[in-house]
N, C-alpha and C positions, 0 to 999 in steps of 0.2 A: 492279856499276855501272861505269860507264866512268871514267876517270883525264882528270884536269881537263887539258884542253891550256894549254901556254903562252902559247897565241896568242887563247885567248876573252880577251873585253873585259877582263869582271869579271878575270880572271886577270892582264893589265897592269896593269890599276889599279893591282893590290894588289902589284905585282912577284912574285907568283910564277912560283918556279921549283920543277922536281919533284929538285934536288940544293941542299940549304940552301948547298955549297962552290960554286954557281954565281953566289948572291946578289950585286945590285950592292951590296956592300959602303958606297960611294962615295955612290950616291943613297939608301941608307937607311941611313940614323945610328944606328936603333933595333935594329939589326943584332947579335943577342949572339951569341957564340963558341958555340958547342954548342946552339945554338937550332934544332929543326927541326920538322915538323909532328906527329910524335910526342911529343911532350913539351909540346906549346903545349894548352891550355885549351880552345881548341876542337875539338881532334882529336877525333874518336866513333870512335875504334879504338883495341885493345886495343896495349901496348908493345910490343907483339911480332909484330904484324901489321907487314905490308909497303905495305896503304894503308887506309884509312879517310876514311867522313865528315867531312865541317866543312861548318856551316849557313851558311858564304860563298859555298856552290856547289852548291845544291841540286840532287840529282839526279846530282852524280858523287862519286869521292874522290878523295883528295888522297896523294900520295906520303908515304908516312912521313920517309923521308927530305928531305921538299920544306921549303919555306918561303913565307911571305909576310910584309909588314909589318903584317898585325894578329897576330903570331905574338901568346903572352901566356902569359908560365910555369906552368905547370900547378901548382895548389896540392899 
């Protein structure tokens, strides 16, 4: 599957970026130190994949390393 661009809508919304050390820090408060899409609750790939699913973005994946503000700690 194709890797989410920066620049689709859905993808502004949510401030994603495909390097979580890109984050505006500044506009997202909810912004945690070691938080990235690998580790967040909605990633559908494995820890050790380099990208995988998340149902924010049907049809592509998302940088393991990336982020957005609905990250959410993975239980």
């Amino acid at each position: 599957m194709p890797l989410v661009d920066a620049k689709d809508p859905q993808a502004l919304a949510l401030g994603y970026v495909s390097d979580a050390a890109q984050a505006d820090k500044a506009k997202y408060k909810n912004f945690v130190a070691g938080s990235h899409c690998a580790n967040c609750a909605l990633f559908q790939g494995q820890a050790s994949d380099t990208e995988g699913g998340c149902p924010l973005f049907p049809g592509k994946h998302v940088a393991a390393k990336g982020w957005c503000s609905a990250w959410a700690k993975k239980a």
